[in-house]
Each structure stands twice: as C-alpha cells, then as structure tokens.
Backbone bond lengths (Angstrom), bond angles and torsions (degrees), N, CA, C in turn:
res aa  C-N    CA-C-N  psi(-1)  N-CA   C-N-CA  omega(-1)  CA-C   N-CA-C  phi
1 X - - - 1.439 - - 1.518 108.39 -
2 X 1.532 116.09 129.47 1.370 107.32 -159.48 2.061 84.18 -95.26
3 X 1.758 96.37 163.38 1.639 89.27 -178.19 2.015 102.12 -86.96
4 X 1.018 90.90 149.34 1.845 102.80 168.38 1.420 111.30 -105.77
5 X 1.321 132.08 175.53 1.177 120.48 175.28 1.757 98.98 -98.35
6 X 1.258 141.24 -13.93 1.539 136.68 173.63 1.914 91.65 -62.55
7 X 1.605 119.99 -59.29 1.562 120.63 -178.54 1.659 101.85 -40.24
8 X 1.504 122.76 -54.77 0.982 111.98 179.08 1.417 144.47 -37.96
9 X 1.674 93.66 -56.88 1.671 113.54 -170.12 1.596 93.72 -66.75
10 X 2.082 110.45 -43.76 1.458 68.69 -170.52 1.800 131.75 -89.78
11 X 1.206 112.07 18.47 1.463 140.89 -178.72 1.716 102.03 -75.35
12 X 1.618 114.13 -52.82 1.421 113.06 153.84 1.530 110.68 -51.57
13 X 1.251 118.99 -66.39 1.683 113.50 -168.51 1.559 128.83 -35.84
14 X 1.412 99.81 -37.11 1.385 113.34 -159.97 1.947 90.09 -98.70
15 X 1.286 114.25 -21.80 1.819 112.57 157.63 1.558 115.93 -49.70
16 X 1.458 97.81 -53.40 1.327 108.84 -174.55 1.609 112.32 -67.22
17 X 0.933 100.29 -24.87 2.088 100.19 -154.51 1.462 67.26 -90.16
18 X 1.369 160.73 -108.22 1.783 173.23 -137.54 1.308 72.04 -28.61
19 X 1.581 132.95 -95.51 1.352 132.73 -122.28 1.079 114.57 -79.99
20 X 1.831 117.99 -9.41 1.155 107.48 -172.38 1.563 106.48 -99.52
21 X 0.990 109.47 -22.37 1.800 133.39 174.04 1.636 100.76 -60.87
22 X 1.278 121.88 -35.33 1.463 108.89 -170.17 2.207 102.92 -96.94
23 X 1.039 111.59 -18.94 1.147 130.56 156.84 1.530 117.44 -25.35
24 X 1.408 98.91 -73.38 2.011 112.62 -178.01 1.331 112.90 -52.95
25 X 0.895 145.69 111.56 1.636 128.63 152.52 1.566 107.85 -103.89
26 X 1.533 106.28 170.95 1.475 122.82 -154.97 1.596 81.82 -63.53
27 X 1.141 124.92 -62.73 1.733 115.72 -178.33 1.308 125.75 -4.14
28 X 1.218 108.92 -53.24 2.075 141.15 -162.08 1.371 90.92 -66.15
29 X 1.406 124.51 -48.71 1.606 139.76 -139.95 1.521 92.97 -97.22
30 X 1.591 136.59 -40.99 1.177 139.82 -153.23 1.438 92.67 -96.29
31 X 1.480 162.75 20.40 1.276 170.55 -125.95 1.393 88.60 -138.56
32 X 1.356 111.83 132.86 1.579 118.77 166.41 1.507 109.59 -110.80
33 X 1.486 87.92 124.22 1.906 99.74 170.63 1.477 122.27 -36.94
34 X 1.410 128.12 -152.34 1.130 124.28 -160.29 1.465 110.64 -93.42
35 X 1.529 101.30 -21.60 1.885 126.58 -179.79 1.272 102.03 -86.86
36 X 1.837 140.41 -16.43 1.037 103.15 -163.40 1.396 106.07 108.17
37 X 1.394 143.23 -15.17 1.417 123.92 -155.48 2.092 78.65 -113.03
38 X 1.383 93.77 151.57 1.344 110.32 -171.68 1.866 85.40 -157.48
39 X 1.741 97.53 142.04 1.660 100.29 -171.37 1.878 117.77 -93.87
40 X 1.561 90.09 -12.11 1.444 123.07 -174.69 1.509 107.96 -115.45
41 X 1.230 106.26 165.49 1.981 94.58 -169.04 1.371 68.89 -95.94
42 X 2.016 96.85 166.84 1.161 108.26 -167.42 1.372 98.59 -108.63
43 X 1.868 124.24 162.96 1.383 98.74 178.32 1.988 146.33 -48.58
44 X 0.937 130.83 170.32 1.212 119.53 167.16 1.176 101.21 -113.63
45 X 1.688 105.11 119.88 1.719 101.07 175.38 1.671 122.25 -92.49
46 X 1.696 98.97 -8.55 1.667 98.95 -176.13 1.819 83.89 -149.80
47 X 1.433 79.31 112.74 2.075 97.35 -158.85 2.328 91.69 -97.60
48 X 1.096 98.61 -10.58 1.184 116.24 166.85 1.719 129.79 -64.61
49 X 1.420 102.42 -44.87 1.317 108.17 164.12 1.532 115.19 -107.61
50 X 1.201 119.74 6.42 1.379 116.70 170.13 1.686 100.67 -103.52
51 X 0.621 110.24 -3.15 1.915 126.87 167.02 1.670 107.94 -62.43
52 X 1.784 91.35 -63.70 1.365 115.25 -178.63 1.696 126.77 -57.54
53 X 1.775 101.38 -46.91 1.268 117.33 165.07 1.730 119.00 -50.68
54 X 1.056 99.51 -37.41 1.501 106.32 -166.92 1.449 96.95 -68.58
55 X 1.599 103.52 -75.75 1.557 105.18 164.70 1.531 136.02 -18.25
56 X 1.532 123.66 -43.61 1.245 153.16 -176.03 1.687 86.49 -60.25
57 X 1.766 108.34 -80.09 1.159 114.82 -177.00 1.457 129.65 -44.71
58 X 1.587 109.82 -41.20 1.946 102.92 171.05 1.435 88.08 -66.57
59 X 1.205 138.55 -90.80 1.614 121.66 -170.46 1.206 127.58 8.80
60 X 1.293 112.93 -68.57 1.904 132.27 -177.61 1.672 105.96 -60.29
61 X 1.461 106.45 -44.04 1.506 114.11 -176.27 1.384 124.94 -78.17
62 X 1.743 97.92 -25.32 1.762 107.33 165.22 1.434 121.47 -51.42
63 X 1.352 91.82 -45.58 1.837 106.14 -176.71 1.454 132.40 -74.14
64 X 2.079 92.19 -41.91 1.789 103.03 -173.57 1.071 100.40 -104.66
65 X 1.555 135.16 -46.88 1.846 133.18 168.42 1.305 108.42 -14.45
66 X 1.766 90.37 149.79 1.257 111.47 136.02 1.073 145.91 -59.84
67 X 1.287 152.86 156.30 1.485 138.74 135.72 1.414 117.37 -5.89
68 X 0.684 124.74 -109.41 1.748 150.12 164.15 1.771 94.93 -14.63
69 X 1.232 125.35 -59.47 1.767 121.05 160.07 1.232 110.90 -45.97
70 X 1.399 118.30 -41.53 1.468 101.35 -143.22 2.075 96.47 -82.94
71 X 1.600 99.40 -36.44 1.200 105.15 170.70 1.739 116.21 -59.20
72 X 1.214 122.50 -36.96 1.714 106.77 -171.52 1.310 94.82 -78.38
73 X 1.386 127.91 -52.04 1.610 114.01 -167.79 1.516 118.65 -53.37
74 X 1.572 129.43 5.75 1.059 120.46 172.73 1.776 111.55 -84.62
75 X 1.553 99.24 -8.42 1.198 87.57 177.66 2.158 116.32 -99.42
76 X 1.548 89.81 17.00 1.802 75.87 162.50 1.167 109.12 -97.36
77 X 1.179 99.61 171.30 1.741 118.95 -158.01 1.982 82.89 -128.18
78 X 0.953 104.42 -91.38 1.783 107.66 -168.04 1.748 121.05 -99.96
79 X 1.388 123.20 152.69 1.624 93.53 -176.06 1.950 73.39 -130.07
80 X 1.375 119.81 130.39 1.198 121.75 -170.31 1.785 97.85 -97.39
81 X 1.322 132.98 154.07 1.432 127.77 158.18 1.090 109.43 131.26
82 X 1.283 121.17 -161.38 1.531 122.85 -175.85 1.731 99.71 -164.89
83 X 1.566 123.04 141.32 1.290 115.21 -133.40 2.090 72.91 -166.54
84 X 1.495 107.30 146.06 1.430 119.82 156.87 1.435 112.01 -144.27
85 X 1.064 123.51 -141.73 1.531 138.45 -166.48 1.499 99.66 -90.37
86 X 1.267 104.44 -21.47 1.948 108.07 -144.04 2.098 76.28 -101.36
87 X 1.630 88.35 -87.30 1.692 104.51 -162.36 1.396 107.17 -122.72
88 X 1.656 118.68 172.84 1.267 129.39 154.12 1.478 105.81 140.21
89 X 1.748 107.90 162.39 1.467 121.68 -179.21 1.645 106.72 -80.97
90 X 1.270 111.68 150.02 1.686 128.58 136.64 1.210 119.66 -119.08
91 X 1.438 108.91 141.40 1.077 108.78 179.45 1.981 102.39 -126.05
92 X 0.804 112.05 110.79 1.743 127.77 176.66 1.211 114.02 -88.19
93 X 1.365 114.27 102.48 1.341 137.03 157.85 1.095 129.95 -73.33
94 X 1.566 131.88 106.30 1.414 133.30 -147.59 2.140 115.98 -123.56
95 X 0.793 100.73 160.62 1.502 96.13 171.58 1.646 123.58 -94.21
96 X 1.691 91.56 8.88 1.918 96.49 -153.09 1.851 86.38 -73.19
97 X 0.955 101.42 173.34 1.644 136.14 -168.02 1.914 104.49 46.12
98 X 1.539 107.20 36.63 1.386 115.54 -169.83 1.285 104.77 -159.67
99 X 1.277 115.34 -177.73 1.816 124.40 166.43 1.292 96.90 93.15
100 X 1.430 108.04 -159.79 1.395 127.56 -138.07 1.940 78.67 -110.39
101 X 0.752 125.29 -31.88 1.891 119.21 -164.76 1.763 94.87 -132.54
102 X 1.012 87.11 162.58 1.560 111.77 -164.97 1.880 105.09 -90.66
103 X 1.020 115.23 122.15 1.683 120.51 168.28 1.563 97.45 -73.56
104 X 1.402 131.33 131.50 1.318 129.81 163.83 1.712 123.78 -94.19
105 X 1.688 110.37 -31.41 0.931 110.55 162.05 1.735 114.24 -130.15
106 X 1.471 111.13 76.33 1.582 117.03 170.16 1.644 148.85 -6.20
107 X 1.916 82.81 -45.21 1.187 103.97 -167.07 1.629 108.87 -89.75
108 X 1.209 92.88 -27.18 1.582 109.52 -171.24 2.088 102.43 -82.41
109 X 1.275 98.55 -35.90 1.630 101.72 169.30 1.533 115.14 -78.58
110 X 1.309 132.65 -4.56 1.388 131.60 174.54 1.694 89.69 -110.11
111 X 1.422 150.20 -20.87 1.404 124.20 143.80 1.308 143.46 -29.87
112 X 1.738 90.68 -51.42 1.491 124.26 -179.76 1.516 106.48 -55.88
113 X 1.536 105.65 -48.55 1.471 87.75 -166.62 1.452 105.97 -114.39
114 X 1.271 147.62 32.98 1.153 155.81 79.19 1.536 119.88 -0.10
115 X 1.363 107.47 -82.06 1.879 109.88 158.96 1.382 107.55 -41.73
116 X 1.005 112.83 -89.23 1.806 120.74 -170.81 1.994 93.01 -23.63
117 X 1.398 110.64 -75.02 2.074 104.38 -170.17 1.847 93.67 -46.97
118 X 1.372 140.60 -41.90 1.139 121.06 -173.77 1.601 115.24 -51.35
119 X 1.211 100.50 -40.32 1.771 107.72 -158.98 1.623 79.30 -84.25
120 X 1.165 146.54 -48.61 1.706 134.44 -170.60 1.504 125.40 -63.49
121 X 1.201 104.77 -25.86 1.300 120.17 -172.20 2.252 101.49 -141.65
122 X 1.035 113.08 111.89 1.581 119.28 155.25 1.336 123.93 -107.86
123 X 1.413 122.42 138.24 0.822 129.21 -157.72 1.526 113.28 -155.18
124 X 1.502 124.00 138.77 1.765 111.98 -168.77 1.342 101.97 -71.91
125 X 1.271 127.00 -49.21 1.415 130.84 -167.49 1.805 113.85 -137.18
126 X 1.391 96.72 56.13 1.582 109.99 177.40 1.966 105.59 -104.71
127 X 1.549 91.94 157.17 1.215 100.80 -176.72 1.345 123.54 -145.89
128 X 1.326 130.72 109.73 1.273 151.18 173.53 1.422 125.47 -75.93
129 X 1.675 123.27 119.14 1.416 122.71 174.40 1.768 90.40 -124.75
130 X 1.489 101.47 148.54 1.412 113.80 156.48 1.833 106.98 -116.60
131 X 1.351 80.34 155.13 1.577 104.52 -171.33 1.608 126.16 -121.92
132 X 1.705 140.83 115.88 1.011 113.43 -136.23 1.976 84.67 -82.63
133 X 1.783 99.82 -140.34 1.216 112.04 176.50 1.798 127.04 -64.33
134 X 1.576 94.53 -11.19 1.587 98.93 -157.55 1.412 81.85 -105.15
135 X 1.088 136.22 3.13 1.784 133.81 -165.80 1.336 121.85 56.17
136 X 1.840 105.74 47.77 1.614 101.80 -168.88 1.660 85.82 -134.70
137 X 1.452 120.22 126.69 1.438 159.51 -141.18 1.889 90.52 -64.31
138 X 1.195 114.62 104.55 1.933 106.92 179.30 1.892 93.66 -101.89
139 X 1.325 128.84 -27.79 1.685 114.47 148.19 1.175 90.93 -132.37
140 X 1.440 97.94 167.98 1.509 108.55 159.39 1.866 106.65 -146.92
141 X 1.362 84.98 166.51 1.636 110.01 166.56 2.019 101.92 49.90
142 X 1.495 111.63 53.97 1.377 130.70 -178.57 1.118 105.87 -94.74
143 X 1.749 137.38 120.52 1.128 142.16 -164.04 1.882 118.24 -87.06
144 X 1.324 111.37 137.48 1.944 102.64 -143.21 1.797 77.87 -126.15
C-alpha cells in the first residue's frame, strides 16, 4: 500500500485522538474552578476531620432541622473544605444513589441538606456542593 497524504493525516489523527485521551486522568477532572465548583468530589486529605464535620453537622440538624433535614443529612458521610464567617468551599459527601436503603426522591434530599449546611454555617460568599455515592457533583457551587 503506497502512503497518500489523506492515509497520513489520518494516521496523525488517530495519534492525536490515543495520546491525548490517555493524557486526562480523573485527577484533571476533580479540580475546582475559581468558585469552587468541582464535578467530582475533590480529594479528602484529612478524612478525620471531615468525619468530624459531618458529625458536627447531623448534631446541629438533630436539634434545629426539619424533618425532611433531619432525615437527608443522615445520609452524609464527609463534608470536605474549610469555610468561616467571611468565605469558603464544602464539599458533602453523601451515600445518596448508594447505601444500605434506597433515596426515593434524591433531588429533594440534596435540597434538604443544602438548606440544613445554610442554616449551620452562614457565610457572605461561601459555597456548598453535594456529592452523590460515586463522588459525581448532584449541585454544586450553592451559596450558604
């Protein structure tokens, strides 16, 4: 088969499309923009105090929640970030579309506890995402 230059380009193309595809890893993808919004939960580097945070938070929600709060926040597991009066991210790590019992309405349990971190934590320019079981973003970048 003699080469052509169409055999060529697409012999380059299909170089390019392989090398650039093996390039990305999930790492690249889990990076939060300039606000904070990340589509993947982002790592937890101290799973110890995001253990604690979470905990902190069913606490606060046992007492001041709603119903309907008090039930979705049982399904976070970790709240990753760092957050004050002024600014900062959370990131809520959840069991929904996972665990031991079934979420029936998802969307309406990542409201719940969205509201519920607003009323626990205020903040002028803070920002809250929940994340389901697989660590892939069900809102993000929600102002607390």
């Amino acid at each position: 088969m003699k080469p052509t230059p169409h055999t060529a380009a697409v012999l380059a193309l299909c170089a390019a499309l392989f090398g650039g595809a093996t390039a990305c890893t999930a790492e690249d993808t889990a990076k939060a923009d300039k606000v904070g919004v990340a589509e993947t939960l982002p790592t937890d580097t101290d799973k110890k105090q995001s253990k604690k945070q979470a905990e902190d938070f069913r606490s606060w929600v046992k007492e001041h929640g709603t119903t309907q709060q008090k039930a979705a926040v049982l399904r976070v597991d970790r709240i990753i970030g760092e957050w004050n009066e002024h600014t900062g991210n959370a990131y809520i790590s959840t069991d929904i579309n996972g665990g031991k019992t079934e979420v029936k309405d998802p969307q309406a349990a990542v409201d719940a506890i969205v509201k519920a971190f607003s009323g626990w934590k205020d903040s002028d320019q803070g920002y809250v995402s929940v994340y389901d079981v697989f660590g892939n973003a069900m809102v993000t970048n929600q102002q607390f």
